[in-house]
N, C-alpha and C positions, 0 to 999 in steps of 0.2 A: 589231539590238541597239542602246539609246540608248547618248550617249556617255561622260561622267562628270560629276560633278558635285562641285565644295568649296566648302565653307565654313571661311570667315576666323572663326577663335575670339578673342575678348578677354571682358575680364571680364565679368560679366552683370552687365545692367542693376540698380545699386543694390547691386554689393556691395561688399563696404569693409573686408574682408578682409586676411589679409597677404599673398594668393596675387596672383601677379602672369602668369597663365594669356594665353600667347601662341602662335599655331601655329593649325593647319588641320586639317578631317577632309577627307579622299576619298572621297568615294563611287561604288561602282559596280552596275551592277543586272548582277550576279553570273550569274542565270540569271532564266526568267521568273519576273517579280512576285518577286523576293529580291532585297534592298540589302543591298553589302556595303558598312563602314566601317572608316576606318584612320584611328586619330587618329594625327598629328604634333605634341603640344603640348608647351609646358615650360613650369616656373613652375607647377608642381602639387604637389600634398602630395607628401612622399618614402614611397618604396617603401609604397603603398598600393595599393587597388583601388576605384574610383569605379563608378557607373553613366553609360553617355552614350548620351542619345537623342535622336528627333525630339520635338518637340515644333510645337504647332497656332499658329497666326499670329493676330492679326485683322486683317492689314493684308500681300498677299503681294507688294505689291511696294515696300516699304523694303527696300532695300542694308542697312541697319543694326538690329541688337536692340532697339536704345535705342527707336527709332521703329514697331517692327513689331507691337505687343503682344502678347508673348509667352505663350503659355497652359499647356495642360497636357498631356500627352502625347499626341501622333498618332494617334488610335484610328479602326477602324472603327466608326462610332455602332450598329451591327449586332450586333455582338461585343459578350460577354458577359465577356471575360476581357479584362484589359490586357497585351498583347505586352510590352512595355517593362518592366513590373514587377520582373521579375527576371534580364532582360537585357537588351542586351549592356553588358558592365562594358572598362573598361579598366586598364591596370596601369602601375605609377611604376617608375621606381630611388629609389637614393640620391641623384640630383639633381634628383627631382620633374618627369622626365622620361617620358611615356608611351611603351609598346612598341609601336612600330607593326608588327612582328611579331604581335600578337596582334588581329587581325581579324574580325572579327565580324561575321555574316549575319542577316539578317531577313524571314524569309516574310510574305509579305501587303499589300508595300510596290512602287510600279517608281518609276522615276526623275521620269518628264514622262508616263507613259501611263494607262490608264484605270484602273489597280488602285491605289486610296491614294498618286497620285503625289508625291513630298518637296521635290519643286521650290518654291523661294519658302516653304519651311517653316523651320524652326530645329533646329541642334543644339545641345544643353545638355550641357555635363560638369556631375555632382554629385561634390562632395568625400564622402569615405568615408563621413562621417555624414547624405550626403544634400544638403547644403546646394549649392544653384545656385552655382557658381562662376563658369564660360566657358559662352559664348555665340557661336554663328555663323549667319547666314545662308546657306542652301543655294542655292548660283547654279550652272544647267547647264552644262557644259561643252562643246568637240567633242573637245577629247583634250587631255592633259594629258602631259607628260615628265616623270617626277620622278627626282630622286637621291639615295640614301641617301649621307648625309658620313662617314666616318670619319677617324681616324691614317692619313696616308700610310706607307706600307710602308717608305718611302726615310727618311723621317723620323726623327730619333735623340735628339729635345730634349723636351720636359716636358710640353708642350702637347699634349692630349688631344681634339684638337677632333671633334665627333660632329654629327649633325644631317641637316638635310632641305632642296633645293631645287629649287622646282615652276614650272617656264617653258611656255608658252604663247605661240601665234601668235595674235596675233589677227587679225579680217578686216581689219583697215584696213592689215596689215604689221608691227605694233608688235610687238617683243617682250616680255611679262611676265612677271615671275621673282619667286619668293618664296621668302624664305630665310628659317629657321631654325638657329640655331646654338648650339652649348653646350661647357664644357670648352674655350674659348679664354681665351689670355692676355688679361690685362686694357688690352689695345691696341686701334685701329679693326682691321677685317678687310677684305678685299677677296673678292670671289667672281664667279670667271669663267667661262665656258667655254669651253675648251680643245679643242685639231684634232684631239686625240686617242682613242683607245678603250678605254685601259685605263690603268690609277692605278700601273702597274709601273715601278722604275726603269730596266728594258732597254728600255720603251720611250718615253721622256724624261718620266716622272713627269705625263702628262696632255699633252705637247706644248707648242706655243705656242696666242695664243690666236686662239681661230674668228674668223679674218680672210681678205677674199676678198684674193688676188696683186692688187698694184698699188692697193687701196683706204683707205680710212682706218678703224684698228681702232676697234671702238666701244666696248673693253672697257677702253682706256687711263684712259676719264673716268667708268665706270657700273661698279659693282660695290660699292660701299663701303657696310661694315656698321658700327654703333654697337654695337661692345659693353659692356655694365654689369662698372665697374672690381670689386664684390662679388662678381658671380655670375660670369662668363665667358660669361653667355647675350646672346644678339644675335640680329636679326632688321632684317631689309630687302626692303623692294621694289623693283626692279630695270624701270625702262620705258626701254626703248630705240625711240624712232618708227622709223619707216622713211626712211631717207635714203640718196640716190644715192648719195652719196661711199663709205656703206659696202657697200650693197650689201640683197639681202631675204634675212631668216630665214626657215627652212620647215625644219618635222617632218623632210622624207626627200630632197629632192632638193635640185640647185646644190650651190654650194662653202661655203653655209653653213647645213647642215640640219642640225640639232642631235640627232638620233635617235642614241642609241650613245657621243656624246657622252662627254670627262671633264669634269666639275668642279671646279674647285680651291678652295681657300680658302688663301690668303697671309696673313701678320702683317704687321703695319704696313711692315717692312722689306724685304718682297717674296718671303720666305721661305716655300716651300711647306709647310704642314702638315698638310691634308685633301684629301681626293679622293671622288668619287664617279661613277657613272654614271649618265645619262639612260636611262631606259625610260617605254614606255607604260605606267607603273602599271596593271595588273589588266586588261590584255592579254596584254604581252609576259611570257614566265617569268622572273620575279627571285630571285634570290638573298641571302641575308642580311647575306653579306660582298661589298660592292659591290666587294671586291680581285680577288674570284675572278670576275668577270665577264670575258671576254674577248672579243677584235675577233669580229664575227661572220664579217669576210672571215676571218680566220686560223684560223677553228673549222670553214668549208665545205672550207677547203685543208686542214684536216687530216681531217677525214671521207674526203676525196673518199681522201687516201693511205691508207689504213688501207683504203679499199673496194678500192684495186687491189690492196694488198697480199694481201688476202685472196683476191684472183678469181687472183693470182698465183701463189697456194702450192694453191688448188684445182687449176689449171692444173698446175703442178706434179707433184701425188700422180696427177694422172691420167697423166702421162705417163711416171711411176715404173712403174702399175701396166700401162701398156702395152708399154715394155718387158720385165718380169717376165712379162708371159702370152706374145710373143712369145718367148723365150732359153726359156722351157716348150716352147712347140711347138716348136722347133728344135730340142730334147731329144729330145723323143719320136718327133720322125724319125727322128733321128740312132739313137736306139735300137730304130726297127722296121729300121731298113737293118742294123744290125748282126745281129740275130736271121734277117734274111733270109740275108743272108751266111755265118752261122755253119748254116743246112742244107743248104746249096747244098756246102760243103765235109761232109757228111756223109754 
């Protein structure tokens, strides 16, 4: 199975609109030859419904819209009907923010393989009446972490911060992070990742942050978002190289694998007000509210008791019912010796 693929949305080339479309799709080849897609953007029409699709290049290897010439929609030249025509759509709030709950599959497409591959292709958002809004180029991935942000649970103040943040190891060691954010106060923001595995206040609201014992934290000087005083939306990208002093990133092993991961997002003042957790997006099983995610050690320990529990009270009823059929036969002796006895005196 290939591994994922995003594309970085901004406006498309030439528009001059008032939409100010910022955020990423994810792509994953779902099963064979079907791409699945998950826009994360904001800065879109309010509570609407657009179309977003591949569309054809003439140029696949520009990083950028501007320079890739952009064409018409992805088709098999074979194909008689356009895929894309009538789907996949995506859908807004009231903050012109897309649902990246509502995901969207497409048969007849694979990521990098021989069927209609999308690598080095583009995705387009169309605003509700059509009009080319956002623009991405689609770059392979080998695996991607992402975290859904929300309200910390601990949180008790005004700020409603929501949003999306996608890090990546790359080869060379570097860590890369992308962040989206929305419904933050009109302050800079910070966004780290934290030692911890869940956004709950009993178990320290995400932790401190993912630092090796005895190194220097990298997260003290990298983190920091610009967010727009008007909107509350914000967005950054996060590169951390690899350096001794701190130590290497990595998906799943050492002291600083970021798999399971919490996310925090702080206000200017250090204040935590969003949290989120890292998964392999469109691998691992996610859940809607990144609060209800929990440690996967503390979800095997509680399996594991609930399994003895269960092999216990099995254990249990069987040894109820073996007492109950022994205290039977000790009856039934007990009452052939008495009938023996009661002819013997006859």
């Amino acid at each position: 199975m290939p591994g994922v693929a995003l594309a970085k949305m901004s406006a498309y080339p030439g528009y001059v609109g008032p939409l100010k479309p910022s955020g990423f799709v994810h792509l994953t080849e779902s099963a064979a030859n079907t791409i699945t897609m998950t826009p994360f953007v904001t800065g879109l029409e309010t509570n609407v419904q657009g179309g977003f699709h591949v569309h054809d290049v003439s140029n696949t290897e520009e990083a950028e819209c501007e320079t890739a010439g952009v064409g018409g929609h992805y088709n098999d030249i074979l194909s008689e009907s356009d895929v894309w025509a009538s789907s996949p759509k995506y859908s807004t709030d009231e903050d012109g923010i897309s649902n990246h709950w509502a995901r969207s599959s497409t048969s007849g497409f694979s990521l990098n393989g021989d069927t209609m591959p999308v690598s080095g292709k583009a995705v387009v958002m169309h605003s509700a009446d059509g009009e080319k809004v956002a623009c991405g180029m689609i770059s392979l991935k080998t695996r991607l972490e992402v975290a859904i942000l929300s309200k910390l649970p601990s949180y008790e103040g005004d700020v409603n911060t929501q949003g999306v943040a996608i890090f990546e190891v790359l080869e060379d060691k570097t860590l890369q992070g992308l962040v989206e954010i929305s419904g933050h106060s009109a302050t800079p923001a910070a966004v780290h990742i934290h030692e911890g595995f869940d956004c709950s206040k009993k178990h320290g609201n995400g932790g401190g942050h993912l630092a090796s014992e005895g190194k220097t934290d990298a997260w003290s000087a990298n983190g920091s978002v610009t967010v727009e005083t008007e909107t509350g939306i914000g967005s950054a990208e996060i590169i951390i190289p690899y350096d001794a002093t701190v130590g290497e990133f990595t998906y799943d092993v050492g002291p600083l694998n970021i798999h399971s991961r919490a996310v925090v997002v702080h206000e200017a003042g250090g204040a935590r007000v969003g949290c989120g957790i890292l998964t392999n997006f469109g691998a691992d099983k996610t859940t809607e509210n990144p609060m209800n995610q929990t440690n996967p050690g503390a979800l095997e320990v509680v399996l594991a008791v609930v399994a003895i529990g269960i092999m216990l009270g099995v254990l249990f009823a069987m040894y109820k019912q073996h007492v109950r059929a022994k205290k039977n036969k000790n009856l039934s002796e007990e009452d052939v010796e008495l009938r023996q006895h009661s002819n013997t005196m006859i």
